[in-house]
Residue frames relative to the residue before (quaternion, step in Angstrom):
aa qw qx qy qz dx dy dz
X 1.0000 0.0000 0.0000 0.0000 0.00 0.00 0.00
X 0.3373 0.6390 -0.6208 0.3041 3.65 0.90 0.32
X 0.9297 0.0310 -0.2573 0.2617 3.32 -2.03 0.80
X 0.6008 0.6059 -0.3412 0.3944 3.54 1.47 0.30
X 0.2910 -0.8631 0.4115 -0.0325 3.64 1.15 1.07
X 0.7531 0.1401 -0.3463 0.5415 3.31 0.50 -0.36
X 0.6725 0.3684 -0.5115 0.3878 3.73 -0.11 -0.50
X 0.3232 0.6285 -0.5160 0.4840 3.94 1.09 0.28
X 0.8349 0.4904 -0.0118 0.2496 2.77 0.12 -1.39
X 0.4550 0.5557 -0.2657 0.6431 3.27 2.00 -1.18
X 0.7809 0.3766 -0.3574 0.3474 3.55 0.01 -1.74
X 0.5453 0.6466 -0.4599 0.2703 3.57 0.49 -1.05
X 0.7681 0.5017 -0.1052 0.3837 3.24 0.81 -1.62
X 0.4648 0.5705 -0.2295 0.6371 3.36 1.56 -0.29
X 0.4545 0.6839 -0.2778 0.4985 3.42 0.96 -0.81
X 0.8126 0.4611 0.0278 0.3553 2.65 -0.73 -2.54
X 0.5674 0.5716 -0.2220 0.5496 3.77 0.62 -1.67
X 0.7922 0.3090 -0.2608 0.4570 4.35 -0.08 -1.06
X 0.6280 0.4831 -0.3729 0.4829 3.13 1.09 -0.95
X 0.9351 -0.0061 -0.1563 0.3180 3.47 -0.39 -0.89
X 0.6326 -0.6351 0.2942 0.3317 3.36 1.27 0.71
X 0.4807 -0.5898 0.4903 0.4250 3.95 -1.31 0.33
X 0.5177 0.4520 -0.5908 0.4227 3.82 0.12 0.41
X 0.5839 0.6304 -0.4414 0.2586 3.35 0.42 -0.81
X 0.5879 0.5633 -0.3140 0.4883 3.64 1.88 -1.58
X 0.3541 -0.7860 0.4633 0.2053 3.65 -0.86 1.03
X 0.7346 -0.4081 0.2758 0.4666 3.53 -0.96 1.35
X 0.6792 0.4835 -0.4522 0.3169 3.84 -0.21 -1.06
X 0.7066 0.5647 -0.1265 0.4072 2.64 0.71 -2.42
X 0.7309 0.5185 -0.2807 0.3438 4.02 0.94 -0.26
X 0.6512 0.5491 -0.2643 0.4523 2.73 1.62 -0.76
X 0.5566 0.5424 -0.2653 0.5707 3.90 1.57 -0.48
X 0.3951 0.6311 -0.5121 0.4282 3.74 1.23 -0.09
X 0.3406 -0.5434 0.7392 0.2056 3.54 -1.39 1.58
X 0.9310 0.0825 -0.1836 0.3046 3.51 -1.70 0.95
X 0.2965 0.7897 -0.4853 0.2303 3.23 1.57 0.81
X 0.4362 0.5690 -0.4894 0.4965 3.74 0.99 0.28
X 0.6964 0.4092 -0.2413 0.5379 3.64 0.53 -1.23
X 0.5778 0.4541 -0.3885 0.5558 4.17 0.48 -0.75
X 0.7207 0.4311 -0.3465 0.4179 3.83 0.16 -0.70
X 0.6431 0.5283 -0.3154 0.4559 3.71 0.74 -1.21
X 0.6924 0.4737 -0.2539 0.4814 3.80 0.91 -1.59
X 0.6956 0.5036 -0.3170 0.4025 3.72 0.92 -0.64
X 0.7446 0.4600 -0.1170 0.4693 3.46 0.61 -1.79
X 0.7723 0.1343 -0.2804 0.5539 3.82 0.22 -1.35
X 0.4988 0.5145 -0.5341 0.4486 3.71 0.20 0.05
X 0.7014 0.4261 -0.3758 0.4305 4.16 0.51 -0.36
X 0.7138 0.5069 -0.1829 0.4474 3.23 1.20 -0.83
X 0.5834 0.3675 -0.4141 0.5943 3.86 1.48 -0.26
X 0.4603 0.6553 -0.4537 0.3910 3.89 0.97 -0.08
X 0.7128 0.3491 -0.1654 0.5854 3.70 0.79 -1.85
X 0.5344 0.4492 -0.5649 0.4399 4.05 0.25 0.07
């Protein structure tokens, strides 16, 4: 991974995200999230047509 900064940067967060999960991302810092309508829909009803 040497001079390729973003996919560094992609994996880390991909990383970071499994490890400590989207609760971990404090309330403020969620609500200022660009596409946090679309992150909620892909997260929440996507878990729930999963458990049906």
């Amino acid at each position: 991974m040497c001079g390729d900064t973003d996919t560094t940067a992609c994996v880390a967060g991909a990383l970071a995200g499994a490890y400590y999960g989207y609760n971990a991302i404090p309330a403020e810092r969620k609500e200022t999230l660009r596409g946090k309508d679309i992150i909620d829909c892909c997260l929440f009803e996507g878990f729930e047509r999963v458990r049906e």
